[in-house]
LODO-734440 format. One record per residue: residue number from 1; x, y, z of N, C-alpha, C in turn. Coordinates in steps of 0.001 Angstrom, whole numbers, padded with zeros to 6 digits, always signed. Atoms other than C-alpha are relative to their C-alpha. Layout:
N
<NUM,<X,Y,Z>,<X,Y,Z>,<X,Y,Z>> ...
END
This chain:
111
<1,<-000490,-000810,-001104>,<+018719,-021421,-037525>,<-000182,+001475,-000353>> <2,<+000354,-001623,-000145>,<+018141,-017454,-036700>,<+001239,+000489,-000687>> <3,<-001298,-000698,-000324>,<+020758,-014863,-037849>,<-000335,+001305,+000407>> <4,<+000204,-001414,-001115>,<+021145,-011945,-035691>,<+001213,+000767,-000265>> <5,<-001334,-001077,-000234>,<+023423,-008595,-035886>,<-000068,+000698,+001256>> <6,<+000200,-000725,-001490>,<+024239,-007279,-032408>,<+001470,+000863,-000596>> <7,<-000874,-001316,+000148>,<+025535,-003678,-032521>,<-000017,+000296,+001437>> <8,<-000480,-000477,-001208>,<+027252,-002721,-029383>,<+001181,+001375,+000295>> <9,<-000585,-000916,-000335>,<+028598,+000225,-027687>,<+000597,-000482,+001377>> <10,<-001132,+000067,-000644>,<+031660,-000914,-025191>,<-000337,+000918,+001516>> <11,<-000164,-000856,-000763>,<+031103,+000853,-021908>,<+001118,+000339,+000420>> <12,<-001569,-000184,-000343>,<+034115,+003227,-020497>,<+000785,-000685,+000495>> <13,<-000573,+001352,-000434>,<+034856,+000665,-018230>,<+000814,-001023,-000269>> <14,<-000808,+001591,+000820>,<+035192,-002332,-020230>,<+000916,+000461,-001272>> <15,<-001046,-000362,+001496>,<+037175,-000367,-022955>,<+001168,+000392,+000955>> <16,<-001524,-000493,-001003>,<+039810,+000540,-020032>,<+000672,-001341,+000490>> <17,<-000647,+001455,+000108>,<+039604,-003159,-019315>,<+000879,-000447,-000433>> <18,<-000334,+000472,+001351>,<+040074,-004154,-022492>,<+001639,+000380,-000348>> <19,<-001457,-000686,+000736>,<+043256,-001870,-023566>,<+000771,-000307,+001708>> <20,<-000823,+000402,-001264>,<+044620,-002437,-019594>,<+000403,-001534,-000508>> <21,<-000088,+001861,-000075>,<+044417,-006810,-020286>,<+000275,-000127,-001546>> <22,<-000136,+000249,+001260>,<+044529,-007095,-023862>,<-000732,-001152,+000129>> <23,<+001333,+000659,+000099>,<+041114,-009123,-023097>,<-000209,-000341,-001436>> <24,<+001223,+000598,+001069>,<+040031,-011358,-026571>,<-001145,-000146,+000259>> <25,<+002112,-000235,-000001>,<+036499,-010178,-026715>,<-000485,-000918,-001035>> <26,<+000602,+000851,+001243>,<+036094,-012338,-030048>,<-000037,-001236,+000366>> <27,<+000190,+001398,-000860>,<+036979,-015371,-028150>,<-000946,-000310,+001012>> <28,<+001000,-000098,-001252>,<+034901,-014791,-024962>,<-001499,+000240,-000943>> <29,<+001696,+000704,+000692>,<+031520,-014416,-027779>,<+000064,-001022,-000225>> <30,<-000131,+001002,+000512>,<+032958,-017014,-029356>,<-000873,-001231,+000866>> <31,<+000288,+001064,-000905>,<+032655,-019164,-026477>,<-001208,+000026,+000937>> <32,<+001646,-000372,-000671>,<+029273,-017664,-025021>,<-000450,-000667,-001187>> <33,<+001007,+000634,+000994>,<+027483,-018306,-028369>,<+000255,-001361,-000376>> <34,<-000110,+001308,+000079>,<+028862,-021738,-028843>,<-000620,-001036,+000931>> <35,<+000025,+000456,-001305>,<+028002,-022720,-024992>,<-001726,+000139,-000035>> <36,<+001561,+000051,-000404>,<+024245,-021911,-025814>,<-000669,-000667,-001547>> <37,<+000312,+000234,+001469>,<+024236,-023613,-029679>,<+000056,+000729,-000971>> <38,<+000140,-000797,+001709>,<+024933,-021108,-032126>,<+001294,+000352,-000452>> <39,<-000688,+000092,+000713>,<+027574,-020005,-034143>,<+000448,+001853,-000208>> <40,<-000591,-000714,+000439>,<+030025,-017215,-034353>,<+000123,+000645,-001195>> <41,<+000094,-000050,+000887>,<+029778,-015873,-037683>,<+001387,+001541,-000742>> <42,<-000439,-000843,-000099>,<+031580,-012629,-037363>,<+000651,+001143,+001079>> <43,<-000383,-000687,-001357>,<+033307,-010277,-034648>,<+000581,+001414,-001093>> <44,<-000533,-000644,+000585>,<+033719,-006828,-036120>,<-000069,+001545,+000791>> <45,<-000214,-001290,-000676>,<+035131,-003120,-034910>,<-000437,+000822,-001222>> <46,<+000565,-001299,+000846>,<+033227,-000086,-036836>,<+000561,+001470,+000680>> <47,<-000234,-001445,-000329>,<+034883,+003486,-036870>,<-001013,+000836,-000292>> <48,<+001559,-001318,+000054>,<+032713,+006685,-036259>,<-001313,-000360,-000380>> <49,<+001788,+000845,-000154>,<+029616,+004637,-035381>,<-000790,+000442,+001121>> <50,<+000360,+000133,-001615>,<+027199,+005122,-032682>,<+000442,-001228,+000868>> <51,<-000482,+001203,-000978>,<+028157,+001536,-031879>,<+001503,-000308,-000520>> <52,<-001398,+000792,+000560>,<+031883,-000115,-032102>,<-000072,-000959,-000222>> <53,<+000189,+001454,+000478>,<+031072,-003422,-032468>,<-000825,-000586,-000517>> <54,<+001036,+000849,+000770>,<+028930,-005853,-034700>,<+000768,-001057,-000215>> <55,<-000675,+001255,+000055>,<+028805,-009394,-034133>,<-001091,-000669,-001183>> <56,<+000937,+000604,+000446>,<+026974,-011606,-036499>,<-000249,-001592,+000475>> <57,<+000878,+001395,-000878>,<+025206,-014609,-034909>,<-000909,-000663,-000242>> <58,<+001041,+000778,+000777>,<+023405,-017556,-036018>,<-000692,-001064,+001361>> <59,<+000788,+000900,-001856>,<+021371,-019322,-032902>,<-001244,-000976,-000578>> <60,<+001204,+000550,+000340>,<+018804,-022212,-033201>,<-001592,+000972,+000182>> <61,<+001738,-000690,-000300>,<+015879,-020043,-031811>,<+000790,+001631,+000709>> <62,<+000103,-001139,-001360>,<+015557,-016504,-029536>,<+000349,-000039,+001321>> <63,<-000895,+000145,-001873>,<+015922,-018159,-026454>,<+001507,+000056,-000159>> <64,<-001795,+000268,-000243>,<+019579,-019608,-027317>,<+000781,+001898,-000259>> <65,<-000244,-001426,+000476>,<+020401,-016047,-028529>,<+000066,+001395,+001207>> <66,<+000022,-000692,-001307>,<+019040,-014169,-025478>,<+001183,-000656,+001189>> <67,<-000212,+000511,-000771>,<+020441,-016672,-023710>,<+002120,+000149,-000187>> <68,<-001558,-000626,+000076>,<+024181,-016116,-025275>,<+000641,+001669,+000418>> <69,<-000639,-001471,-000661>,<+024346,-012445,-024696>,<-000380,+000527,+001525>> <70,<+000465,-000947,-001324>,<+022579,-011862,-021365>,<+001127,+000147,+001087>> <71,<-000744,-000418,-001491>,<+025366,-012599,-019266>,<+001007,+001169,-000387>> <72,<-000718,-001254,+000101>,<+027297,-009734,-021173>,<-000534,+001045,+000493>> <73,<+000580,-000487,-000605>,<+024602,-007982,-020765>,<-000277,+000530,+001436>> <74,<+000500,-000443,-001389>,<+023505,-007673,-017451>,<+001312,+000096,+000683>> <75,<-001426,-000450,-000391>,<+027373,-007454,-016660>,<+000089,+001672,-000506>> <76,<-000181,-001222,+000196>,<+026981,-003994,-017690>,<+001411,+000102,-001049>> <77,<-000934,-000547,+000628>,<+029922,-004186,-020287>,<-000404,+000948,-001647>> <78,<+000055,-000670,+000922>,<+028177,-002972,-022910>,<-001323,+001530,+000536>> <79,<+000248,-001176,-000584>,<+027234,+001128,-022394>,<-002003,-000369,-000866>> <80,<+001521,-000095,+000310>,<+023752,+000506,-024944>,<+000891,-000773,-001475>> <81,<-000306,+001238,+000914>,<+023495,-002305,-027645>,<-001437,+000246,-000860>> <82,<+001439,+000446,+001125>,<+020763,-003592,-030385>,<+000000,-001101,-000701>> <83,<-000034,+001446,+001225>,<+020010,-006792,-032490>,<-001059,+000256,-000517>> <84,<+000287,-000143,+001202>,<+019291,-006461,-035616>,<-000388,-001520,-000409>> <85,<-000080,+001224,+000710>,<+017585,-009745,-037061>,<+000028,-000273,-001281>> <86,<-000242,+000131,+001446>,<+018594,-010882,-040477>,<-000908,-000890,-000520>> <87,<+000441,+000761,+000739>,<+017239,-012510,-043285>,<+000418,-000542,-001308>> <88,<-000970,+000247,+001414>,<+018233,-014494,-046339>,<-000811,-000083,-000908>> <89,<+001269,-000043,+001217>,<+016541,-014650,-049914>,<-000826,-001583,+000403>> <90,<+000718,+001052,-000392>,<+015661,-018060,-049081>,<-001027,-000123,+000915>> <91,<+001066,-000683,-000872>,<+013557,-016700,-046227>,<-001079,+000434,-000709>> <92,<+001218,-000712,+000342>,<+011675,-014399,-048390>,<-000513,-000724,-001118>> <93,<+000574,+001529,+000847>,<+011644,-016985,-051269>,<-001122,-000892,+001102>> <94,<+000765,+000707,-001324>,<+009707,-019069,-048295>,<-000973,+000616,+000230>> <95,<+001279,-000618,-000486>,<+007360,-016175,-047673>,<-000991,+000448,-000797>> <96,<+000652,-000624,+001609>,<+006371,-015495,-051505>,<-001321,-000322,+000228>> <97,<+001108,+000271,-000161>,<+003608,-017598,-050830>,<-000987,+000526,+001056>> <98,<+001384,-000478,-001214>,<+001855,-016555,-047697>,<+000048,+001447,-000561>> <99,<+000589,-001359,+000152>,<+002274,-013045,-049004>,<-001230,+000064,-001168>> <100,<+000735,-000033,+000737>,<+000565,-013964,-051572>,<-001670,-000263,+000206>> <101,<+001430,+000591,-000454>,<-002405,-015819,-049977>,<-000441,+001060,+001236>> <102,<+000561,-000893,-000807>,<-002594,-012637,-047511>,<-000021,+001197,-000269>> <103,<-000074,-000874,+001253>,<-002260,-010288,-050670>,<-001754,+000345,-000466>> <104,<+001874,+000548,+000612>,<-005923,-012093,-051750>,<-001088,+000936,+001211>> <105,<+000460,+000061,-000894>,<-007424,-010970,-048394>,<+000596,+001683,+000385>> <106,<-000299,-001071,-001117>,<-005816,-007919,-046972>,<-000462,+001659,-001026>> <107,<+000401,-001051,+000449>,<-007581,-004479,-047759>,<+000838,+001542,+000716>> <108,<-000725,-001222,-000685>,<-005405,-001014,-046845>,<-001360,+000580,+000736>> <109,<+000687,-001143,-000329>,<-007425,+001839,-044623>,<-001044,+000819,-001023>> <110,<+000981,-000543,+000911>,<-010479,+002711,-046510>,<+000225,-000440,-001145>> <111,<-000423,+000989,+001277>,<-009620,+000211,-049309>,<-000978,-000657,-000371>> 
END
């Protein structure tokens, strides 16, 4: 499975929401990213950030992933966002080889 960091910035709106309802936002990902196969991993608030929030998210593929945040998305609650995709050593352990076999082969700019 993927892991993904989505950094989000809260629009005024939904932060007037939010402190009006005392809205669980960690529950409501929770239950988006579960509802499309993936996995909650983290729900976290960052001070003096461009963004306030970072979730970490583990999804079978891109689609399920797109497919968990869009309806936040296109709800306009978040003012401007980003995902960040992660990787683990086991990943790059995994890629030792093809770098290697495209190491043999690959010449820089006037190389």
């Amino acid at each position: 499975m993927a892991m993904y960091m989505l950094m989000a910035k809260y629009s005024p709106t939904a932060l007037k929401a939010i402190i009006e309802t005392g809205s669980d936002r960690e529950t409501v990902a929770r239950q988006a990213i579960e509802a499309a196969g993936g996995k909650l991993h983290g729900f976290y608030g960052m001070f003096g950030q461009e963004y306030g929030l970072a979730m970490i998210v583990e999804a079978p593929s891109h689609a399920e992933y797109i497919g968990a945040i869009s309806p936040a998305i296109a709800s306009g609650v978040f003012e401007s966002y980003k995902t960040i995709p992660l990787y683990t050593w086991a990943d790059v352990s995994k890629s030792l080889p093809v770098a290697k076999k495209v190491r043999s082969i690959y010449r820089p700019p006037g190389g």
